[in-house]
C-alpha positions in Angstrom: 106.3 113.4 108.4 108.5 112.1 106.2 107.3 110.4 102.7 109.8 107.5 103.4 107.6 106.5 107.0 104.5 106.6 105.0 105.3 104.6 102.0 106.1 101.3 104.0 102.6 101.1 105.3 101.0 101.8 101.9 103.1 99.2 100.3 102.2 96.7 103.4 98.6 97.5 103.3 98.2 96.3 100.1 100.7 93.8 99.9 98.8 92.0 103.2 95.4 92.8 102.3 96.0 90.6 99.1 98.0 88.0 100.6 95.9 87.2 103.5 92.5 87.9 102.9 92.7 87.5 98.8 90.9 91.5 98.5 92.9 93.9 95.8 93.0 97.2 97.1 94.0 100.3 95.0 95.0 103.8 96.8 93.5 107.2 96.7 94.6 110.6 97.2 96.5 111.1 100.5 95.4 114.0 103.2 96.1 115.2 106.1 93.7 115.1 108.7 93.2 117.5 111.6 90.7 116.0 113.5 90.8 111.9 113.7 87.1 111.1 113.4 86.9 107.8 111.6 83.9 107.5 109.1 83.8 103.7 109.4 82.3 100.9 112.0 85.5 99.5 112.7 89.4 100.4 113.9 92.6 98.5 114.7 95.0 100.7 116.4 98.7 99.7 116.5 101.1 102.4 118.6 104.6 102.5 117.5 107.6 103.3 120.1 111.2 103.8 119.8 113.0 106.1 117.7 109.6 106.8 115.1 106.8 106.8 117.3 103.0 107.2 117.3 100.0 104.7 116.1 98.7 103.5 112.8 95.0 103.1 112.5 93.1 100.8 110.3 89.5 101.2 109.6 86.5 100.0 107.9 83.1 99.1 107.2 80.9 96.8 108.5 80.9 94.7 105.2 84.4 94.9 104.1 85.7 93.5 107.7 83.2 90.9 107.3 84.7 89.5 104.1 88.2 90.5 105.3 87.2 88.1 108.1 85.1 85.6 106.3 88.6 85.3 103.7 91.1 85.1 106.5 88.9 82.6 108.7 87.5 80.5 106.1 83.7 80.6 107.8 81.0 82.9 106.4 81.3 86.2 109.0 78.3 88.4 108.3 78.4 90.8 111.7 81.1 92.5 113.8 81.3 90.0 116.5 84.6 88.8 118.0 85.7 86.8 115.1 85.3 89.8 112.6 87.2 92.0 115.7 90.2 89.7 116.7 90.8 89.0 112.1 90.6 93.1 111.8 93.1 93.3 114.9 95.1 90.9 113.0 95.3 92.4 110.0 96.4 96.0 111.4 98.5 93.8 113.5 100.2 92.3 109.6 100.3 95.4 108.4 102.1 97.6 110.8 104.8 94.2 111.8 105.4 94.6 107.6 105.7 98.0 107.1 108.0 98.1 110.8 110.6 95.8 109.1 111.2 98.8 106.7 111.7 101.3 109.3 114.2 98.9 111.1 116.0 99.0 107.2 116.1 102.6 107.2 117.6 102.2 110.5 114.7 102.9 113.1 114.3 100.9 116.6 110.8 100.4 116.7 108.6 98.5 118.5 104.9 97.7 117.9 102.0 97.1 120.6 99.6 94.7 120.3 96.4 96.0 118.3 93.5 97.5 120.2 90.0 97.4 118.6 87.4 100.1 118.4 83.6 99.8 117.2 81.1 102.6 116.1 80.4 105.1 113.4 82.8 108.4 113.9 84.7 107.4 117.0 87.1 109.8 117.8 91.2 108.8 118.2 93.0 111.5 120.1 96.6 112.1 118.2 98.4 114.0 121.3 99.6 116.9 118.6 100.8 114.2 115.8 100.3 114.9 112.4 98.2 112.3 110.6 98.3 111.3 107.0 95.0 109.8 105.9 95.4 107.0 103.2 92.0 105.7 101.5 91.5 102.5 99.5 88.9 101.2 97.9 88.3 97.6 97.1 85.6 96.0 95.4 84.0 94.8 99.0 84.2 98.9 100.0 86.5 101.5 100.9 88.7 101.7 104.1 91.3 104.2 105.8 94.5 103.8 106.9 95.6 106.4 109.0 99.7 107.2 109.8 100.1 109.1 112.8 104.4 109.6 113.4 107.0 111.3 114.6 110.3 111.2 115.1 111.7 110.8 119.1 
């Protein structure tokens, strides 16, 4: 995968993460992962299609998509009901539109899906043979993962 389809959506998580939900975020060491079993309670899944394709996947704790909600809401969120789901949806959903806008710069047609949600502890996200870079952060709420699933068509 190449380094110049990775840095957008490191540079978008952490751009959007700040803007939207006022949470500073600073960026770990970056693996690959063979297996894509999440370690956190919560996912947004964005796919990607066109000429780069494959799904981005943004996941977290309990507590840090509670305040990621309760910031971009503006009402105390304290469990992962709908309102905590549809703000963590929205926030893969700002992420991946950001980070898209420099693929269409580097000359990529890509398109973006609507975000799907996923809940529980170590669910399990099958990659259909597509390398995945794993992309940690940690903020002062917790850490979370963003995980960068492409290929070229």
């Amino acid at each position: 995968m190449k380094v110049e389809y990775i840095n957008p959506f490191i540079e978008s998580t952490l751009k959007s993460l700040e803007m939207m939900a006022q949470i500073s975020a600073t960026r770990d060491d970056l693996s690959l992962k063979q297996d894509l079993i999440t370690t956190y309670d919560i996912s947004s899944i964005v796919s990607l299609t066109g000429e780069v394709e494959g799904s981005i996947i943004v996941s977290m704790p309990t507590a840090l998509a509670c305040k990621v909600a309760t910031n971009l809401l503006m009402e105390e969120c304290t469990e992962l009901d709908q309102n905590v789901q549809d703000a963590i949806g929205e926030m893969g959903n700002i992420i991946v539109g950001d980070a898209r806008r420099a693929l269409v710069a580097l000359g990529k047609n890509v398109t973006i899906s609507l975000p799907n949600i996923v809940l529980g502890q170590g669910h399990v996200i099958s990659r259909k043979g597509i390398p995945c870079i794993a992309i940690p952060f940690n903020t002062e709420f917790g850490p979370f993962e963003v995980n960068v699933g492409l290929k070229e068509t």
